[in-house]
C-alpha positions in Angstrom: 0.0 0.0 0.0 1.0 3.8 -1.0 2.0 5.6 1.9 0.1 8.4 2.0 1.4 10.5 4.8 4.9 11.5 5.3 6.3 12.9 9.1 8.0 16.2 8.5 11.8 14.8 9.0 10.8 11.9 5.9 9.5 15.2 4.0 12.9 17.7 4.7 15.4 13.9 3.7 12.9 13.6 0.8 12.8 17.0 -0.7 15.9 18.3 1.1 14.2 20.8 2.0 15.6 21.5 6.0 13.2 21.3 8.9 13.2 24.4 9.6 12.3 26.3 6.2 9.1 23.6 6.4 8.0 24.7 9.7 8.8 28.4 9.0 6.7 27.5 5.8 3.8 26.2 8.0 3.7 29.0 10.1 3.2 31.7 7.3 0.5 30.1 6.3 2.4 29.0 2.9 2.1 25.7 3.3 0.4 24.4 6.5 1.0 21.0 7.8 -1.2 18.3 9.5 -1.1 17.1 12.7 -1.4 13.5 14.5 -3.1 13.2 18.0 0.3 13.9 19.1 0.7 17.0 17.7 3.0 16.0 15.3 4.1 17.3 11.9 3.2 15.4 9.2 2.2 16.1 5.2 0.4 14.2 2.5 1.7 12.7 -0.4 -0.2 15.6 -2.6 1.4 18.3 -0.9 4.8 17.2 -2.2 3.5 18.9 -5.4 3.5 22.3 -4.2 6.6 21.7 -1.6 8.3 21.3 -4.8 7.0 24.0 -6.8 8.0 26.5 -3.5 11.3 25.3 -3.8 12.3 25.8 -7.6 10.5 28.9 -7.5 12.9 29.9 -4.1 15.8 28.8 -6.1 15.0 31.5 -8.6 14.8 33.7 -5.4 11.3 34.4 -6.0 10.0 36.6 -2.5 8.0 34.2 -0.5 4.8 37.1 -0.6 4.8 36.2 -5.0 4.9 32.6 -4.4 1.9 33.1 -2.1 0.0 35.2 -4.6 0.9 33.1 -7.6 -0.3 29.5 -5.4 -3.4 31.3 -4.8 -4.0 32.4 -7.9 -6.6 31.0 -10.0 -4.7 30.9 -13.5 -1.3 30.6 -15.0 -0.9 33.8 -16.4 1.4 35.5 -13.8 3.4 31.9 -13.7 4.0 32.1 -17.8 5.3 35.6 -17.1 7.5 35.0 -14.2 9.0 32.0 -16.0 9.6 33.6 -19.1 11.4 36.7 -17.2 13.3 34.0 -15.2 14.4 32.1 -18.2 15.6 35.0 -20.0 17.9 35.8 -16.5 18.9 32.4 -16.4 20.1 32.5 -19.8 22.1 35.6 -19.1 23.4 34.0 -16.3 24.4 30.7 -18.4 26.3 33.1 -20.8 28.0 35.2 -18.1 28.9 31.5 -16.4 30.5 30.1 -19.5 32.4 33.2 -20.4 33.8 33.4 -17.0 35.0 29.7 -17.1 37.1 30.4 -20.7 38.1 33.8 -18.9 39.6 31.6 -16.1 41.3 29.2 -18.3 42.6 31.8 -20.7 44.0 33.8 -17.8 45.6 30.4 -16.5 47.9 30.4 -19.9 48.7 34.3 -19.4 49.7 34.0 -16.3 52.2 30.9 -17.8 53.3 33.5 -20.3 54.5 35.3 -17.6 57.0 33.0 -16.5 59.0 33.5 -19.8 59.3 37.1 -19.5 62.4 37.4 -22.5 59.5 35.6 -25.0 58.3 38.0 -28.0 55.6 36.4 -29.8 53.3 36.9 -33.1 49.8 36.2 -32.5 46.2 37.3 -33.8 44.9 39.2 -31.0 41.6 38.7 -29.1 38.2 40.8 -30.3 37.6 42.8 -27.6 35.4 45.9 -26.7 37.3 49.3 -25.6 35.6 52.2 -23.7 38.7 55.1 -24.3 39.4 58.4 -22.6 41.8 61.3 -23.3 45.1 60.6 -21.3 44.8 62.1 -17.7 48.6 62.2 -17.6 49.3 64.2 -20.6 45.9 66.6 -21.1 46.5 69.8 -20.1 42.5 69.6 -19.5 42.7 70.4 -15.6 39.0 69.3 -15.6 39.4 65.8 -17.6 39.8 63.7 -14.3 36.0 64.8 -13.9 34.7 64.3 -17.2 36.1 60.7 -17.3 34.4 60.1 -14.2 31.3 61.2 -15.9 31.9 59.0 -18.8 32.4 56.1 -17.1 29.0 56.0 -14.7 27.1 56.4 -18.1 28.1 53.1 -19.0 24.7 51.4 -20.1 26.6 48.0 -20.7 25.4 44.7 -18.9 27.7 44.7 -15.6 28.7 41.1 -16.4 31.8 43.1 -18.2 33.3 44.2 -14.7 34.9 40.5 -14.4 36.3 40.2 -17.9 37.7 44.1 -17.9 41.3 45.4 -17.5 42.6 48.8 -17.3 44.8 49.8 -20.6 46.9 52.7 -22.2 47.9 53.1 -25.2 50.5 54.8 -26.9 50.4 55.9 -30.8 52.2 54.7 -33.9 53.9 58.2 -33.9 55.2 58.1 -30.1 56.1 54.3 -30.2 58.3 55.0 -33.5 60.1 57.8 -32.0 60.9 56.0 -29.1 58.3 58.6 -26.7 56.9 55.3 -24.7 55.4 57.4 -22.1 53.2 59.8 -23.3 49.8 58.0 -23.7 47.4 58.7 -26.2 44.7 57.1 -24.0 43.8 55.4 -21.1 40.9 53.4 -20.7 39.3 50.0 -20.1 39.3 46.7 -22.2 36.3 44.1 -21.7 36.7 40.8 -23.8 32.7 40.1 -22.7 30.7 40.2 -25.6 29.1 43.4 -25.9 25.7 43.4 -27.8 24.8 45.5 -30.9 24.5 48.9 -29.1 27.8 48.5 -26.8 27.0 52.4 -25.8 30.3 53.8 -25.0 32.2 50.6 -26.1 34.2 50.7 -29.1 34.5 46.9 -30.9 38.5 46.5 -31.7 38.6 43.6 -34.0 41.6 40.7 -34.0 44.9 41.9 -35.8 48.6 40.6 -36.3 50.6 41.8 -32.9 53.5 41.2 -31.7 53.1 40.5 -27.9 55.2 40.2 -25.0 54.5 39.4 -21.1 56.0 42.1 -19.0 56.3 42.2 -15.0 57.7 45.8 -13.7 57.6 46.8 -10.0 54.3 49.3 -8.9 56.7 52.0 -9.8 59.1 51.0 -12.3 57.2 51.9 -15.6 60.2 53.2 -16.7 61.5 50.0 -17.3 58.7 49.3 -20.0 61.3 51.4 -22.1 63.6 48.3 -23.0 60.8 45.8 -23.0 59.6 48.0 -26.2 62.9 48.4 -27.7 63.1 44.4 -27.8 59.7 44.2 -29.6 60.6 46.3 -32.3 63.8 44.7 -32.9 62.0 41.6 -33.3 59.7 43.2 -35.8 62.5 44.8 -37.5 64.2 41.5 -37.6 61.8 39.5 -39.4 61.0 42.2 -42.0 57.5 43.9 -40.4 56.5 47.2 -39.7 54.9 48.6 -36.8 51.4 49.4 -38.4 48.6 51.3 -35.2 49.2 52.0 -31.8 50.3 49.7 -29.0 48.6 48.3 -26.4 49.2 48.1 -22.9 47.2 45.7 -21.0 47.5 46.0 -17.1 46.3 42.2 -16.6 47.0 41.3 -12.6 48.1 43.7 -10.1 49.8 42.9 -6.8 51.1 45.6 -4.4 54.6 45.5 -5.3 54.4 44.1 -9.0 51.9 44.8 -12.3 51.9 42.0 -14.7 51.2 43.4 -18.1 50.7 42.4 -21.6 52.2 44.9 -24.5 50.5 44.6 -28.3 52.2 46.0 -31.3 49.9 45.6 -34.4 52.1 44.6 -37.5 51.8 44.4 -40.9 52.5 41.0 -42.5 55.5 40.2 -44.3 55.1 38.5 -48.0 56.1 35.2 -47.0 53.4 35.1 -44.4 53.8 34.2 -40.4 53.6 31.6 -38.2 51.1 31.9 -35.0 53.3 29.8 -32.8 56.5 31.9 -34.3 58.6 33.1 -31.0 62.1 34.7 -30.0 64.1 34.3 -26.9 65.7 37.5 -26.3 
């Protein structure tokens, strides 16, 4: 024979749902239990039905006053609505999730690369969105600090882009030839989270031919960057290429005393074509 009733510890092993939540449940009214001639808990087997309804619809942290309104209700109408507004979040969330887990294993190689520090290497660099400002270091604007501000707390992107973003600078074609490594044509931040159509203040950069190299410099030794960039353009020189946009400083990790950063030259390709895995020792 069935078992039709169930005590309220079988219920919380059954449903793992804790003790607890079901008596807290019981007392609101949003699900009321039975009681023996004891005085003990106990449900029916039919009540598992809405035990488990409460408790996917809590797992979508739906507030315990909707779930009470939409048990009572007479129709599915507000149901069809709240699922389809939960889908949609949890689809976000599925996307955010999954980018986050190739984030985490593409940072796990850059933070290999930066255990060969001498390594200069031609790749295809990542599509990525770009929100840019006017250098704070070299305007003479006294009042850019504040505009910048400004710009940034109008950004109207999705805030999943906070964990895939990194702050940059980037120095032009002009400055980088002639050697002037330090004065910055912009500053900004770099999000490789997929930004949709309307990216608002975004700007899409798309992949080009770099050369790249992994850089560590102390929290105040951005001086040293200066030799790290005369090595890259000897190794473009070398092998027949020709600095062709501005570079690309990535600031990737940062630790108190050391900032681990990434440096992108964009190239154009020699006749006899390149080799992704090509790399130099220096």
């Amino acid at each position: 024979m069935v078992k039709l009733k169930f005590a309220i510890g079988e219920v919380s092993n059954i449903l793992s749902i804790p003790i607890d939540t079901l008596r807290y449940y019981d007392r609101i009214g949003l699900l009321p239990s039975h009681r023996d001639v004891n005085k003990y808990r106990y449900y029916y087997l039919e009540q598992f039905d809405s035990l488990i309804t409460i408790r996917m619809l809590r797992a979508m942290d739906v507030p315990i006053e909707r779930i009470q309104t939409l048990l009572t209700d007479d129709s599915l109408n507000d149901m069809r609505e709240l699922l389809s507004s939960k889908q949609k979040d949890i689809d976000r969330q599925l996307t955010y999730l999954n980018h986050l887990s190739q984030k985490l294993d593409f940072m796990k190689v850059q933070f290999q690369r930066f255990e060969e520090t001498d390594v200069i290497e031609l790749v295809q660099s990542n599509q990525s969105w770009v929100f840019l400002t006017d250098s704070i270091m070299e305007s003479i604007d006294k009042k850019l600090g504040n505009k910048v501000q400004q710009q940034v707390r109008k950004i109207s992107a999705h805030q999943e882009w906070l964990a895939f973003c990194h702050i940059i600078s980037i120095v032009s074609m002009d400055n980088l030839i002639a050697g002037n490594y330090h004065s910055y044509l912009n500053n900004g931040i770099l999000s490789t989270f997929p930004m949709e159509e309307d990216a608002g203040v975004f700007q899409k950069l798309e992949p080009c031919l770099c050369a790249r190299k992994c850089v560590v410099i102390g929290k105040d030794g951005y001086t040293d960057l200066d030799d790290h960039y005369e090595q890259m353009k000897g190794f473009i020189h070398k092998r027949g290429l020709k600095i062709a946009g501005n570079s690309l400083e990535i600031n990737l990790y940062n630790q108190y005393n050391n900032h681990y950063i990434e440096i992108y030259i964009p190239v154009t390709d020699n006749e006899e074509g390149w080799n992704k895995d090509e790399k130099t020792n220096n």
